[in-house]
N, C-alpha and C positions, 0 to 999 in steps of 0.2 A: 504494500500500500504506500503511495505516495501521496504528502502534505502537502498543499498548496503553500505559496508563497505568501506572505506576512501580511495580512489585511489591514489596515487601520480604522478603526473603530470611530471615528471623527467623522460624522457623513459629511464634510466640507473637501472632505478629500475621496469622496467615491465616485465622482466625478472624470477626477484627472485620466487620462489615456492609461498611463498604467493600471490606477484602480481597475478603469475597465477593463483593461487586458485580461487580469487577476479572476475577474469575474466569470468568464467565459468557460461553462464546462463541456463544451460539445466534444463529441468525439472522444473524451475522455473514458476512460474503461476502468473496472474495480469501483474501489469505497472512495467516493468524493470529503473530503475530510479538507475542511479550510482552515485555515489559520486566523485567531484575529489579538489584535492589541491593544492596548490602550492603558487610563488608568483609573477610568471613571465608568463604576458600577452600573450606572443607567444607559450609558454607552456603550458600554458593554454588552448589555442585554439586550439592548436595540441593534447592536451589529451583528450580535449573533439570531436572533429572528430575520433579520435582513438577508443573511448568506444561506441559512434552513429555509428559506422562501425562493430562493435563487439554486437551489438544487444541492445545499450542503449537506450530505449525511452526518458528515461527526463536526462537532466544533470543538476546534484546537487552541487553548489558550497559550499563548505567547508570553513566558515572565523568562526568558531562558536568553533574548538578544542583550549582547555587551555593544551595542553600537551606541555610539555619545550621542547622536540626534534622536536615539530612541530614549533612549535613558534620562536625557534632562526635562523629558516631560514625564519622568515617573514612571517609564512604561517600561515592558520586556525587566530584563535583569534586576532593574534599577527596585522592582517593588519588594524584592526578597530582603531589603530596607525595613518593609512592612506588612508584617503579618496580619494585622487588623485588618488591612486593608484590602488583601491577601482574600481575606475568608468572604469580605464584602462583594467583592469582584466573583469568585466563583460561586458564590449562591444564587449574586442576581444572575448570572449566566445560567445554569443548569437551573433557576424555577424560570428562566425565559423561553427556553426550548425546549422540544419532545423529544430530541436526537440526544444520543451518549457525549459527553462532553468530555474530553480529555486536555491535559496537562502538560506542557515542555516546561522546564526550567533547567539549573544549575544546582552546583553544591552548596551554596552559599552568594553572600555578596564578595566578600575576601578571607585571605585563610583564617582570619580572626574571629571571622562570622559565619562558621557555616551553619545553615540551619536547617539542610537538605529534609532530616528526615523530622522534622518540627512540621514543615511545609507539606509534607510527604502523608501525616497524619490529620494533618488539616484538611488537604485537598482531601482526603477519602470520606473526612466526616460530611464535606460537602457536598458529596454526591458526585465527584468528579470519578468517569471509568477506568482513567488507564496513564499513567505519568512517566512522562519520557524524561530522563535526567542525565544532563552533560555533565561528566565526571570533573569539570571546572569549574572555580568560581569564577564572579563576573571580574576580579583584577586580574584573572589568570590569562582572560581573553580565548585563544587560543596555542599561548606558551607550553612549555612543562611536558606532560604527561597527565594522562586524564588517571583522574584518580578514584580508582573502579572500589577501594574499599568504603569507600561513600554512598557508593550505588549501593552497596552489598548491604549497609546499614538497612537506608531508607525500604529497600524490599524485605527486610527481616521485620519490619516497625507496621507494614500495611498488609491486608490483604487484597487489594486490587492490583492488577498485573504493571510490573514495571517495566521501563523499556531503557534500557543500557546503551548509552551514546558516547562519543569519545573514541576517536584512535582508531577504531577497528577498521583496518586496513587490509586485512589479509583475510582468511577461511581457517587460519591457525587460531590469530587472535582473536577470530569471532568465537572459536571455540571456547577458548580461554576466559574472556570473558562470561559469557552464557554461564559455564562452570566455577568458576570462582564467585560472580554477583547473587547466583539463582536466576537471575532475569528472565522473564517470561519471553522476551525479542530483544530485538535489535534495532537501532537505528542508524543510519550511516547516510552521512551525508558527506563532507569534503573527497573522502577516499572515491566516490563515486563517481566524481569529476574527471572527464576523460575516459573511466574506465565504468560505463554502464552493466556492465556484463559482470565486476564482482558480486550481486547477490547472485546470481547463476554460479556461481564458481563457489562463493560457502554455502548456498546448498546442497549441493554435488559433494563437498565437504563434509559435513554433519551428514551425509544421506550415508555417506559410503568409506570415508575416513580415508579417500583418495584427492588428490588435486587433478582439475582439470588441465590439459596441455595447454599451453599460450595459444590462443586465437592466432590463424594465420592470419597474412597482411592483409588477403582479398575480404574475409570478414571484417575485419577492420577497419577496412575500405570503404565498403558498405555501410556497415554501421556509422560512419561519421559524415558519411554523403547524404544519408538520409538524416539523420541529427541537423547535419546544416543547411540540409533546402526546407525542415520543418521549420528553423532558424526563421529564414528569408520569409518563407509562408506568414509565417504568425508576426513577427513583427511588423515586415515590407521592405521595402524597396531601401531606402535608408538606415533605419535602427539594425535591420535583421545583419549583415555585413557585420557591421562594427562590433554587436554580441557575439557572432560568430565567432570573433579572432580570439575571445580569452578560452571557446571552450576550442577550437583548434590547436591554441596554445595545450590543454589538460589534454588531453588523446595523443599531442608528438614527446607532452614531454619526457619520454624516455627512447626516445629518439633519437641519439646522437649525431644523426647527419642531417637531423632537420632544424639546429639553433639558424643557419641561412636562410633556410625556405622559412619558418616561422618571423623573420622580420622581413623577407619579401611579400609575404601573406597579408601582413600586418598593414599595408599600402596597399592593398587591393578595394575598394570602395562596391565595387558593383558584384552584384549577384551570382550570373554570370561567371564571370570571371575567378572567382575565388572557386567555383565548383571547378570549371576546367585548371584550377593552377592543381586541387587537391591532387586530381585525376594521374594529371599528368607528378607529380609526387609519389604516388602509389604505384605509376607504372614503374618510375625510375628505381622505384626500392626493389621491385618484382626481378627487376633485367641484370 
């Protein structure tokens, strides 16, 4: 199952082209599960009826982003600050909608504060179904090492299912972790960048206690051709190019002979163009 991207709970901003982007579930497949943010209770609740009206099945509360334009409005990371406010937030959510409402956060605010599994017992008294926790606090950012014996607490303190996030980059360490937390899943998001095909590869893993071979290049191929004209499609003629180049950048970078072809990429503007440079890339690697 995949989360949509980060809603904003502020209806002055559902508007903007991206909002709308965000909005759009067509063609979409599996559990529609949206994400929303904010830091106000009533907004809260109104954004999430808004996105259950607009075809959301699960709604996702967001207290988990360390980003500073999210955070200085109190929002994402910033409210594990405050628990009061905390419980306020996930009540009016889960008595505003009829759909399962789940949970992302962190370990804490910083290592002096953590209060993962404080948070962890609260959400469950609130009626929230399922809490994804990044093995960081919000000073941590994305530094360190996710530190999975926090996870391991907060799913010892709840009985609703938790979901173990951080690090897991491999079908090793998915394993790893799963076993050391208890975690009922996984979440994985950066390691996924480039490489769409890692939860195919830890499930083949846990299924069979085998790793998959490396994709040849022609898959590969494939797969990133079709990733980048869905790019072009969904965004347009403009935007879709420019997004393209950071996720063309996550697919070569272990690529060694492609740090050249990735800053000549990098200068390609049109549509077009950036499919036949790939192309011709993929042959070169092939010959």
């Amino acid at each position: 199952m995949a989360v949509s991207e980060m809603m904003s709970s502020n209806p002055k901003l559902w508007k903007t082209s991206k909002s709308m982007q965000r909005m759009v579930h067509e063609g979409e497949s599996g559990i529609r599960s949206v994400q929303i943010a904010g830091a106000d209770p009533q907004l809260m609740a109104e954004a999430a009826q808004f996105n259950v009206e607009n075809g959301a099945q699960i709604i996702d509360i967001n207290m988990g982003c360390p980003a500073k334009k999210v955070n200085k409005k109190l929002a994402g990371s910033a409210l594990l600050q405050r628990p009061e406010l905390i419980k306020e937030i996930l009540t009016a959510v889960v008595n505003a909608v009829d759909v399962p409402v789940t949970l992302k956060t962190r370990t804490g605010w910083d290592t002096e504060n953590r209060n993962c599994v404080q948070i962890a017992q609260l959400a469950e008294g609130c009626g929230i179904q399922a809490l994804a926790l990044h093995g960081r606090t919000r000073a941590c950012m994305y530094k360190g090492e996710a530190e999975y014996e926090h996870i391991k607490a907060a799913k010892q303190a709840v009985s609703i299912p938790v979901i173990a996030n951080g690090d897991i980059d491999s079908p090793q360490k998915a394993k790893f972790v799963l076993e050391y937390t208890g975690a009922d899943a996984l979440m994985i998001g950066r390691p996924a960048q480039g490489r769409p095909w890692i939860f195919q590869e830890i499930q083949h893993f846990l299924e069979n206690g085998t790793t998959m071979p490396d994709l040849p290049h022609e898959e590969v191929k494939d797969i990133l051709l079709g990733h980048v004209d869905a790019l072009h499609d969904f965004y347009g003629e403009y935007l879709g190019p420019r997004i393209a180049r950071k996720h063309v950048g996550w697919y070569l970078k272990e690529h060694e002979q492609a740090s050249e072809f990735r800053r000549a990429f990098n200068a390609i503007e049109a549509a077009p163009l950036q499919i036949e440079a790939l192309e011709g890339y993929f042959d070169n690697v092939a010959s």
